[in-house]
N, C-alpha and C positions, 0 to 999 in steps of 0.2 A: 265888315270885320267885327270879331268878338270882341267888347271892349273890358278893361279890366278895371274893377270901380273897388275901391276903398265904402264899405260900408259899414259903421261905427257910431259909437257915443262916446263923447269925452265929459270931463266936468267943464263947467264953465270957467276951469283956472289951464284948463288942455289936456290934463289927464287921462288916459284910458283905463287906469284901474290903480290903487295904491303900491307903496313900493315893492309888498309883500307881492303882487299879482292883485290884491282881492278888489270883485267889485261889488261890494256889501250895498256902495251909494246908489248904484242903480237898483234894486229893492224898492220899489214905488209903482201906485197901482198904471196901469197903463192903457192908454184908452185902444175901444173895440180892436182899431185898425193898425194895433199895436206901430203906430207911428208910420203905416204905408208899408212896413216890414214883409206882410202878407203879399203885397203886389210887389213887391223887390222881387223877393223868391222865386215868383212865376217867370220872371226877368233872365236866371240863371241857370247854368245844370251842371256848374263845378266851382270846389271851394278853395280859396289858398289858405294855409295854417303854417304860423310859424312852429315850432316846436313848441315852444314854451305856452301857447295859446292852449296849443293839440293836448299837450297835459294835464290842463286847467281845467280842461274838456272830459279828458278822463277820469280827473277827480269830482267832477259836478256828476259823471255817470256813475260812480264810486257811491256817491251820498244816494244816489236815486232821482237827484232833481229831476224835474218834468222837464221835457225835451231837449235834454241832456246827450240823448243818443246821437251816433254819428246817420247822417240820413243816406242810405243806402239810394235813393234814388236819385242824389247826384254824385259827382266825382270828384273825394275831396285829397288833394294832395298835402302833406306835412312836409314841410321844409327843415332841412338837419342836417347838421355839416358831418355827423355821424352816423351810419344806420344803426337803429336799435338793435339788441341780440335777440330782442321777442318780434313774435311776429307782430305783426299788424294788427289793428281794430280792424272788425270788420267794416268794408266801406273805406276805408283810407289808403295810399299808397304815399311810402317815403319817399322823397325827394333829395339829393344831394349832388346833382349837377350844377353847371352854371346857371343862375335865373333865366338869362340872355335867351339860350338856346334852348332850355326849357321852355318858355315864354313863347318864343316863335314856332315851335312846333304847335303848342297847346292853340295858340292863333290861329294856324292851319288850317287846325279839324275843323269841320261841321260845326256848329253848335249855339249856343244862349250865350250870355255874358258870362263875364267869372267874377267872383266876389271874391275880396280880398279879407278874409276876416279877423288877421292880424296876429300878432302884435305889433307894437311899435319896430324892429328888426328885421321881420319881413317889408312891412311896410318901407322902411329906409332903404331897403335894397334893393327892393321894384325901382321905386323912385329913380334913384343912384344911375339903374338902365334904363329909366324912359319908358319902363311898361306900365304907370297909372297913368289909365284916360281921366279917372273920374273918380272926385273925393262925394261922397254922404255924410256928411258929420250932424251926426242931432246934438245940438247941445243943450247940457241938461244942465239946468239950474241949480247946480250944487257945487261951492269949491269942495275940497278936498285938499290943498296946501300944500302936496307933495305927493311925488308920484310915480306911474310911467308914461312918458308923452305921447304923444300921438306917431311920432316918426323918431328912431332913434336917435340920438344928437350927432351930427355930422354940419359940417362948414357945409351948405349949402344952400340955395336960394330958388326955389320953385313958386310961377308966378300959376295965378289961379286967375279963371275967368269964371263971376258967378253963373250960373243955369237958372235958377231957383232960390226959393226961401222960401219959406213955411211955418208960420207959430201955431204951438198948441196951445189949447186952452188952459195946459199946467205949466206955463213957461217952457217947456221945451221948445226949442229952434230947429226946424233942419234948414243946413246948410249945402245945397247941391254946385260943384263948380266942377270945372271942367279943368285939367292940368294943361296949361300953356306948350306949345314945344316951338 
């Protein structure tokens, strides 16, 4: 079965990015194997985006950042309780059904893992239904003090079993666990 993996960097305080969205703090040279990111990727061949991520996206594509683009050789769906009035990015499809029943179609098909690549609101509501198999968190050696968490704040308690661990040589951690059920 395809599993559905949460892959991410937090700051070392939990953070995924300052209140504004911005993740200025991730900016630091990064080694070759850009943290096994490259062998993730082979791993997968569709992405989940919350809205607000999918934006942040369009604005780094806006600036011209390097590999900014949306990657047309997987299948990346945006999640959004509104459809936009414009079309699509190329390579994306909205989303605004139940996760639920999204989630177990997209299981169905054929295919690679799916990568959750967030924000903290999609993230919370995978959860919420029981569709994350599997959290990656690299943690980076930076507080930051304030922020947006990793999983939107909601009364709830998810227990993790570790897979893995991993130090880099610039203090980075990854953190590989498997979600309990």
């Amino acid at each position: 079965m395809r599993k559905i993996i949460v892959h991410i960097a937090t700051s070392a305080d939990g953070f995924i990015a300052r209140p504004n969205g911005s993740v200025d703090w991730l900016d630091r040279p990064h080694p070759k194997d850009a943290y096994g990111m490259n062998a993730f990727y082979r791993t997968i061949d569709t992405i989940l985006w919350g809205r607000k991520t999918y934006e942040m996206a369009l604005d780094f594509q806006k600036k011209g950042l390097a590999g900014s683009a949306f990657d047309t050789g997987v299948r990346n769906y945006i999640f959004t309780r509104t459809l936009p009035q414009s079309a699509a990015t190329a390579g994306v499809e909205f989303v605004n059904e139940p996760i639920q029943a999204f989630v177990n179609q997209l299981r169905a098909k054929e295919g690679k893992d799916i990568w959750v690549m967030g924000g903290a609101g999609i993230i919370g509501s995978l959860l919420d239904e029981g569709a994350i198999d599997e959290f990656m968190i690299h943690l980076i050696p930076t507080f930051i003090g304030e922020g947006i968490p990793l999983i939107a704040p909601r009364h709830r308690t998810v227990p993790l079993t570790l897979i893995a661990s991993k130090q880099f040589k610039d203090g980075v951690v990854k953190l590989h666990y498997a979600v309990q059920r």
